[in-house]
C-alpha positions as CSV (number, residue, x, y, z in Angstrom):
1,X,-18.9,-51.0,36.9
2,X,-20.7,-47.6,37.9
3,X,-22.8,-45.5,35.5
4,X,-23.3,-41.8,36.7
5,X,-26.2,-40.0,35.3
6,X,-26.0,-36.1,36.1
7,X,-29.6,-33.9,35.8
8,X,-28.8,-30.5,36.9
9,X,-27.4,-31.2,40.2
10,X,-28.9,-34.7,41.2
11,X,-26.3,-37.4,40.3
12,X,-27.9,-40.8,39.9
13,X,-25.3,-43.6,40.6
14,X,-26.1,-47.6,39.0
15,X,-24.1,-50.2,39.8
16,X,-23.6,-53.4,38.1
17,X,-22.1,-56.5,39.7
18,X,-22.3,-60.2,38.1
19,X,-25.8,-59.9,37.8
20,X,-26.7,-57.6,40.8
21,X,-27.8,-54.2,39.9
22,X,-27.9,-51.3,42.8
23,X,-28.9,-47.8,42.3
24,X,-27.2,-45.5,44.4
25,X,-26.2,-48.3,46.5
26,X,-29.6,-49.8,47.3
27,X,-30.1,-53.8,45.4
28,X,-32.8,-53.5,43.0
29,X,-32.8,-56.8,41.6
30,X,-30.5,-59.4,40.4
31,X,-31.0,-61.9,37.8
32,X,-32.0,-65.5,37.7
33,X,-32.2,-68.6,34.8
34,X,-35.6,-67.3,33.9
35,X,-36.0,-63.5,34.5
36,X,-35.1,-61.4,38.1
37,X,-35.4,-61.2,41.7
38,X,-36.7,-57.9,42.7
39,X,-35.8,-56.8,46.0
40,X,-37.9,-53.8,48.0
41,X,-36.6,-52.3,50.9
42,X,-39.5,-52.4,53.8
43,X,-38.6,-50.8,56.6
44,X,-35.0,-51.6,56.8
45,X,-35.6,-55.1,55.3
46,X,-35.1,-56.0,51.7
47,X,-38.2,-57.9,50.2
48,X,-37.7,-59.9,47.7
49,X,-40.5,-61.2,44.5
50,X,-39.6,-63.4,41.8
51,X,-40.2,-61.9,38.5
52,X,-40.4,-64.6,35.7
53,X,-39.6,-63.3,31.8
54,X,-41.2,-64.9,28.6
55,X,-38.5,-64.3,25.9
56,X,-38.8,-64.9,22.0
57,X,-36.1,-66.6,19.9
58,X,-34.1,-63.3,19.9
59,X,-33.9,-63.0,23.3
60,X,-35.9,-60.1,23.2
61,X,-38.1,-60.0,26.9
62,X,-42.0,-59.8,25.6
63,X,-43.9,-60.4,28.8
64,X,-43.0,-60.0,32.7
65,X,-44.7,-61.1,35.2
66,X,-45.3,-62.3,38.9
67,X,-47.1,-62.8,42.2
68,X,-49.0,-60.0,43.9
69,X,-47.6,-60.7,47.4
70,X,-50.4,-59.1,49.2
71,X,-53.3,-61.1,46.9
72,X,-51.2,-64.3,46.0
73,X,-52.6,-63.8,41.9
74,X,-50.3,-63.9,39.3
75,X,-50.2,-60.5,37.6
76,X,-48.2,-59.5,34.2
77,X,-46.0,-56.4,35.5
78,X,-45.2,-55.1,31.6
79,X,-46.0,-56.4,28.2
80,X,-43.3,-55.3,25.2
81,X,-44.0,-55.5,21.1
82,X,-41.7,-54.2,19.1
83,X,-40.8,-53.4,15.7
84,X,-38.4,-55.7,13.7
85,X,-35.3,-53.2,14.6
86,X,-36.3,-52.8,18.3
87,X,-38.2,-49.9,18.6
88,X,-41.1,-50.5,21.0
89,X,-44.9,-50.5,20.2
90,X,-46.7,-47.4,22.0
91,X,-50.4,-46.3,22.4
92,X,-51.2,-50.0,23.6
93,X,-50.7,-52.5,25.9
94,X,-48.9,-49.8,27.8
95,X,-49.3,-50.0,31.4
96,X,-47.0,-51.1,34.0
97,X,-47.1,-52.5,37.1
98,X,-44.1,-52.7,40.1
99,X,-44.1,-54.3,43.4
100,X,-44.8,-51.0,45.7
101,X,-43.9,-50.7,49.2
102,X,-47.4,-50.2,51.2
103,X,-47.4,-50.0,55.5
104,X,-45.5,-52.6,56.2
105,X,-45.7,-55.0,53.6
106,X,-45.5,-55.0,49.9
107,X,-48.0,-54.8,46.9
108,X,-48.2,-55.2,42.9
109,X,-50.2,-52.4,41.5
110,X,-49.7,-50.3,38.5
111,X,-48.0,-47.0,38.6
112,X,-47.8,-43.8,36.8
113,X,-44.5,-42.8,37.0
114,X,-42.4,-46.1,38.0
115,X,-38.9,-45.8,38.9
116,X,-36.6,-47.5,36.3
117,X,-36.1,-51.1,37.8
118,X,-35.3,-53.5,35.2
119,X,-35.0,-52.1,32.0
120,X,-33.7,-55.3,30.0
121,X,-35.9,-55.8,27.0
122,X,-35.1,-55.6,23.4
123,X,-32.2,-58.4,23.0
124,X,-32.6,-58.5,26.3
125,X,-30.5,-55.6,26.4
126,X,-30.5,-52.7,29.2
127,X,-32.7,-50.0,28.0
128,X,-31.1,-46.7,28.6
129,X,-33.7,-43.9,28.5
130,X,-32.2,-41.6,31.0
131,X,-32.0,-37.9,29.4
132,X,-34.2,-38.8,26.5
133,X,-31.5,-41.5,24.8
134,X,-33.6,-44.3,24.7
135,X,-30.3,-46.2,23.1
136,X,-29.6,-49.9,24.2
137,X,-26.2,-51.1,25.5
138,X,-24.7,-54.1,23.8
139,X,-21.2,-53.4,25.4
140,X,-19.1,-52.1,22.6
141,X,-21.3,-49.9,21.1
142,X,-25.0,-48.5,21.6
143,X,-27.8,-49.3,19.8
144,X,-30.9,-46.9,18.7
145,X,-33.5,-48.9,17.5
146,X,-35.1,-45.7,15.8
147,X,-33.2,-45.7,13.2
148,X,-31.7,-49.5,13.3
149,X,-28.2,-48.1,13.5
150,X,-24.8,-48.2,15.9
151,X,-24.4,-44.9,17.7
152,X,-20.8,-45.6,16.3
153,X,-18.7,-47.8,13.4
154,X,-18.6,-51.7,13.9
155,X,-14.6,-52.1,16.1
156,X,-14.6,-55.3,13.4
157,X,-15.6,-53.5,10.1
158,X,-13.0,-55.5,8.0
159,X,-14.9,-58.4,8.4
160,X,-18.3,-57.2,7.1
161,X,-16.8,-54.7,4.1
162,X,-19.5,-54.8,2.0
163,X,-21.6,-53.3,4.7
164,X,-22.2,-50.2,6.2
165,X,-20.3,-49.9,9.5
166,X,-23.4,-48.3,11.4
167,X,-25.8,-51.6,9.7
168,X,-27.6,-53.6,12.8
169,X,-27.7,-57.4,11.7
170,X,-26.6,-56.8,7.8
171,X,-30.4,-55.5,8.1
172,X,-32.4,-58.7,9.2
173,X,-33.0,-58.7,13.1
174,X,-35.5,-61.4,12.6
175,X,-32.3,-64.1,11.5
176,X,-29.5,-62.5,13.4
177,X,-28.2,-60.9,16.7
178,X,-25.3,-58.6,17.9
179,X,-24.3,-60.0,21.3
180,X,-22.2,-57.3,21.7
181,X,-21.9,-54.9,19.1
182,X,-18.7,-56.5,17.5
183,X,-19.7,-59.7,15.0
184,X,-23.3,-61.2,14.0
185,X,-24.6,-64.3,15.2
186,X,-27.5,-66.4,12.8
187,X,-30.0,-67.9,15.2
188,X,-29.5,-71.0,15.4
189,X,-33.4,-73.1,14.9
190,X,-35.3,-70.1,15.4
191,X,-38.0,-70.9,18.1
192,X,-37.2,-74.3,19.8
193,X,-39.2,-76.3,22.0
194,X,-38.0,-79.6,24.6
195,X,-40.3,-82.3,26.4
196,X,-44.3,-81.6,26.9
197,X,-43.4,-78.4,26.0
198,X,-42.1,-79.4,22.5
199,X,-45.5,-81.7,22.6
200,X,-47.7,-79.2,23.1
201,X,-46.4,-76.6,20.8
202,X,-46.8,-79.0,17.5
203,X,-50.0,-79.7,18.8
204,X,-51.4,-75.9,18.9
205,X,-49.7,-75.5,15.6
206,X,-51.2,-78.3,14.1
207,X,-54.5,-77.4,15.5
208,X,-54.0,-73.4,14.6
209,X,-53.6,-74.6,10.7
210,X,-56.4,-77.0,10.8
211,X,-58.4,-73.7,12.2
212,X,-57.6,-71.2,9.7
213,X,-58.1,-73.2,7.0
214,X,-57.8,-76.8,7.2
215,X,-54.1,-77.4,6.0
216,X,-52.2,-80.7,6.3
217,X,-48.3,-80.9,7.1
218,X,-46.2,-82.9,4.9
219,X,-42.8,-83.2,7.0
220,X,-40.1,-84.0,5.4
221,X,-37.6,-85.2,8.1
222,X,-33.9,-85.0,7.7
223,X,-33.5,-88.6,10.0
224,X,-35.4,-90.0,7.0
225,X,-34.8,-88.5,3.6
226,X,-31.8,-86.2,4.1
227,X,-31.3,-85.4,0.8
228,X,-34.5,-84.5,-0.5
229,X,-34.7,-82.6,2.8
230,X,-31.8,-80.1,1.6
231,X,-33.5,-80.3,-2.0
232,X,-36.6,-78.7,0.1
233,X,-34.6,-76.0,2.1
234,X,-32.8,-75.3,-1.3
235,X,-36.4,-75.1,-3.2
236,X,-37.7,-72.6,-0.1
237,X,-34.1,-69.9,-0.8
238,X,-35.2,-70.3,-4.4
239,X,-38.5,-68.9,-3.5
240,X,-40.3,-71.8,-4.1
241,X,-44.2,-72.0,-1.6
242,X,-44.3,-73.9,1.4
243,X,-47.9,-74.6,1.0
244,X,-48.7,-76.6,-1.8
245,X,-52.1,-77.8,-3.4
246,X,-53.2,-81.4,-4.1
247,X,-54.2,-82.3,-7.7
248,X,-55.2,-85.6,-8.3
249,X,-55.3,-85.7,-12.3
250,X,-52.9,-88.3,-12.5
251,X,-52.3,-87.5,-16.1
252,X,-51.9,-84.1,-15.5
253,X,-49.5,-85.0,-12.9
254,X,-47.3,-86.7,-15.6
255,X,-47.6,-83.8,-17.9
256,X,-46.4,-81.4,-14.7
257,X,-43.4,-83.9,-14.3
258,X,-42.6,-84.0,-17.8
259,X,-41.9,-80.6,-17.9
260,X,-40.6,-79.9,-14.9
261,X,-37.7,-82.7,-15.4
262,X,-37.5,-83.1,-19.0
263,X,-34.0,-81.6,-19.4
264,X,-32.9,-83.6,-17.0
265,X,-31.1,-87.1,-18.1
266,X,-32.3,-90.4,-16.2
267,X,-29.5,-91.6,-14.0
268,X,-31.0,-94.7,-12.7
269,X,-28.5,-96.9,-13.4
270,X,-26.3,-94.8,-10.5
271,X,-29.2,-95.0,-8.2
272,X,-30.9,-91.6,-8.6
273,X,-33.8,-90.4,-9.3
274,X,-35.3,-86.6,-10.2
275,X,-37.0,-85.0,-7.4
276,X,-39.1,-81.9,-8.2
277,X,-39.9,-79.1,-6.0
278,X,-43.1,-78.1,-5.9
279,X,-44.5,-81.5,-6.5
280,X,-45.8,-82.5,-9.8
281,X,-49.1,-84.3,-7.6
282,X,-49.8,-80.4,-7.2
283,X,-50.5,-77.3,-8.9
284,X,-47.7,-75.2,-8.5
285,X,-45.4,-78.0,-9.5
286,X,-44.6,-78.6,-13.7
287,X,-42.4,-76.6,-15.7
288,X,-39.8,-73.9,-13.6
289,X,-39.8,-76.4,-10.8
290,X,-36.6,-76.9,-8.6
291,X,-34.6,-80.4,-9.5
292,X,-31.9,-82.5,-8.0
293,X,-30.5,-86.1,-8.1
294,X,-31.5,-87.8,-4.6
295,X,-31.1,-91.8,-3.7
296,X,-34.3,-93.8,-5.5
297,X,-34.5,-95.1,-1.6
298,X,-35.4,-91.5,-0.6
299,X,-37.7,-90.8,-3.4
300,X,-39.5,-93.8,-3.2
301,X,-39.8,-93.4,0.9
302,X,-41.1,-90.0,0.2
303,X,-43.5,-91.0,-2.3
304,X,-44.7,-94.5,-1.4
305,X,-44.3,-94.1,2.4
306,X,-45.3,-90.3,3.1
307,X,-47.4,-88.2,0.1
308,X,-49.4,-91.3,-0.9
309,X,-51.1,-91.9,2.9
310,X,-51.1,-88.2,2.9
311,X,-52.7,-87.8,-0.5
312,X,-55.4,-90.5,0.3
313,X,-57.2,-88.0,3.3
314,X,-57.1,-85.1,0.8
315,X,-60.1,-83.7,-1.8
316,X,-59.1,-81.9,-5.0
317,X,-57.4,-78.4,-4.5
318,X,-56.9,-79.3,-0.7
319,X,-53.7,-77.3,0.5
320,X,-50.9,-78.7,2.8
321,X,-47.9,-76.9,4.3
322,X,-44.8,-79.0,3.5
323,X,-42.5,-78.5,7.1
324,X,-38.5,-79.5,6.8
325,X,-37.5,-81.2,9.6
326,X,-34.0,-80.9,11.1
327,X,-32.2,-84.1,12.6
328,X,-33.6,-85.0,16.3
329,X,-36.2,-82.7,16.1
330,X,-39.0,-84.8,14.8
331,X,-42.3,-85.6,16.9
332,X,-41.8,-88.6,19.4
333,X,-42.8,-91.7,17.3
334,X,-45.0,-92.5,20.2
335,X,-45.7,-89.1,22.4
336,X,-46.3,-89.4,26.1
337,X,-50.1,-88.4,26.5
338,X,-50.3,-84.5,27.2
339,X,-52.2,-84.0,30.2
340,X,-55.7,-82.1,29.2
341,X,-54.9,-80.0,32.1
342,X,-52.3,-78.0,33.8
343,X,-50.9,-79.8,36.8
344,X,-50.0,-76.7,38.4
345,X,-52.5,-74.7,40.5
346,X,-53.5,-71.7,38.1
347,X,-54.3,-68.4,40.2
348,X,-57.2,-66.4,39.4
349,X,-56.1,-64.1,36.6
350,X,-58.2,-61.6,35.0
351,X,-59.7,-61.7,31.6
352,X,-57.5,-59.2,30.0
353,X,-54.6,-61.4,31.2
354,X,-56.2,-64.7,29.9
355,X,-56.1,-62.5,26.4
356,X,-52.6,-61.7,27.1
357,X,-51.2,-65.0,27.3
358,X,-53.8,-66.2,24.0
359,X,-52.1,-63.6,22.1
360,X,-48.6,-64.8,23.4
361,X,-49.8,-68.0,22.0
362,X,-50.4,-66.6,18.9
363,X,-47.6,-64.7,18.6
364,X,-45.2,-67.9,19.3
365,X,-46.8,-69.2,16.1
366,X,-46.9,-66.2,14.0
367,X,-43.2,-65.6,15.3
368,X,-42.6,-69.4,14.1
369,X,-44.2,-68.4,10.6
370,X,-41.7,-65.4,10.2
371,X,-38.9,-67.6,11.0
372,X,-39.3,-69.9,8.2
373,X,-40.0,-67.4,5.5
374,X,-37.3,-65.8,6.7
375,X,-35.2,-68.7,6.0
376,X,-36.0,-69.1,2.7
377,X,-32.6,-67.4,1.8
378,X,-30.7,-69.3,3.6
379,X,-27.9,-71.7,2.7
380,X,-28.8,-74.7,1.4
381,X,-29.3,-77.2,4.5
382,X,-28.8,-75.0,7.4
383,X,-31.7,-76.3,8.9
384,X,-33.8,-73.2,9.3
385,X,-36.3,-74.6,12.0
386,X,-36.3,-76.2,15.4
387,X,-39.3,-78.2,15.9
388,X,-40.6,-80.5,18.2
């Protein structure tokens, strides 16, 4: 496939072929697993860098970077924020750097006026800014993330009538994509994590809550208590908090539970018992609170097994984030130790990169907070997270 772009009489050719993208027949780069390969012609010779891309859950490319080859130090080439509907963050975090042909050899430096290169980023979609566009191609139809709207109607309107045909993601890019421009997809566990790196990421979690504030996890694991774990997800559409705070007033705990389940008949002799959502051991639980039936085996697990430790490290008032757990994604029962350092030979970066890749960091776990507030409208079970 070849895309012509005419200004006054130059005529700038692209071609795109499984992956390798030429401009007016020269390779720039071609893709790999993990970002591109960016090829610059020296002399005659095509030179080639890896360029490695850290992607969020949407696919959407938020950092690039890659070795100097003249200076052998890791270097970010372009950072990208953007708004929930795609349109890009400006006046910050703005400059760019490409690999540069130099003498004989090749360099990473920043540049005023780069030429395009790789222009994936929102979706990981192909940017296309050429005569002041700046629309992304999804392959059926373009996208302008200005206005969060189809440069033309959905080809599949029938199946979506009861929205616009111009709508991008039935208005919520944070839960769904448009692979193509055709049909949405829901993501699927929002931000997951495999092996050490699945390890570490509960770990700075865990240690991000305990810094801001001092909260405890309460997880409530599908594996285990499946039942009460869609009670939870059905409690968090219904609006219900995910952080809850401990009251130990037993008596006012009763009172809470009273009220919260006393329009709801015993059925013990069938096995089940009432589980309330927010708990009554809390503040926000008592009357208006979200019931259903679950197995007594679940409820007493839950209870006996998992608050009660949980309650016995906690003062009066002390909050706690309560964390659904899909099925097979639950912390190793006995984690491999995490190294306390990396095993890989870290190049000298500088220290605006080191704040970079803290504020990556952070915006994994801020990205991870979205998710799940997000998903508090979603069906009942879907599992809204992927977690370690």
């Amino acid at each position: 496939m070849q895309k012509n772009v005419t200004q006054g009489s130059t005529v700038t050719a692209t071609q795109y072929f499984n992956g390798f993208q030429y401009v007016d027949g020269v390779l720039q780069f071609f893709s790999h697993d993990e970002g591109y390969v960016n090829n610059t012609v020296v002399n005659g010779n095509n030179v080639y860098n890896y360029v490695f891309n850290y992607t969020d859950h949407l696919g959407n490319v938020r950092l690039s970077y890659g070795v100097d080859p003249a200076t052998g130090v890791l270097k970010i080439l372009e950072e990208n924020n953007y708004y929930p509907f795609g349109l890009k963050h400006k006046n910050y975090n703005m400059s760019q750097k490409t690999y540069i042909k130099t003498g004989g050899g090749v360099v990473l430096e920043p540049c005023i006026s780069c030429p395009r290169g790789y222009q994936y980023k929102y979706n990981g979609k192909e940017l296309q800014d050429e005569l002041g566009l700046n629309m992304y191609t999804y392959g059926f139809r373009d996208y302008d993330p200005a206005i969060g709207r189809w440069n033309v109607i959905d080809p599949l309107a029938e199946k979506s009538r009861r929205w616009s045909p111009y709508n991008y993601c039935v208005d919520n890019p944070i839960r769904f994509v448009d692979p193509d421009g055709r049909e949405i997809k829901k993501i699927e566990g929002g931000v997951s994590y495999t092996g050490n790196d699945a390890k570490i990421a509960f770990m700075a979690i865990r240690d991000e809550i305990n810094e801001t504030g001092g909260v405890k996890v309460h997880f409530v694991e599908e594996a285990k208590t499946p039942n009460i774990y869609k009670h939870t997800l059905d409690s968090f559409r219904k609006g219900k908090p995910s952080i809850l705070h401990y009251d130990n007033d037993k008596k006012a705990a009763a009172q809470r539970r009273y009220q919260a389940t006393k329009n709801y008949p015993s059925r013990g002799a069938e096995g089940l018992q009432r589980d309330e959502y927010p708990y009554a051991s809390t503040f926000e639980g008592g009357a208006g609170a979200n019931v259903a039936y679950v197995p007594a085996s679940e409820n007493s697990r839950q209870g006996l097994l998992e608050l009660a430790p949980l309650y016995k490290t906690m003062k009066q008032g002390e909050a706690f984030l309560v964390l659904p757990v899909p099925k097979d994604k639950e912390p190793d029962a006995v984690p491999d130790p995490v190294p306390v350092s990396n095993p890989i030979p870290v190049p000298n970066v500088s220290t605006r990169d080191v704040g970079v890749g803290v504020g990556v960091a952070t915006a994994a776990y801020i990205t991870y907070k979205i998710i799940m507030a997000a998903a508090t409208w979603e069906c009942l079970g879907c599992g809204a997270w992927a977690l370690p």
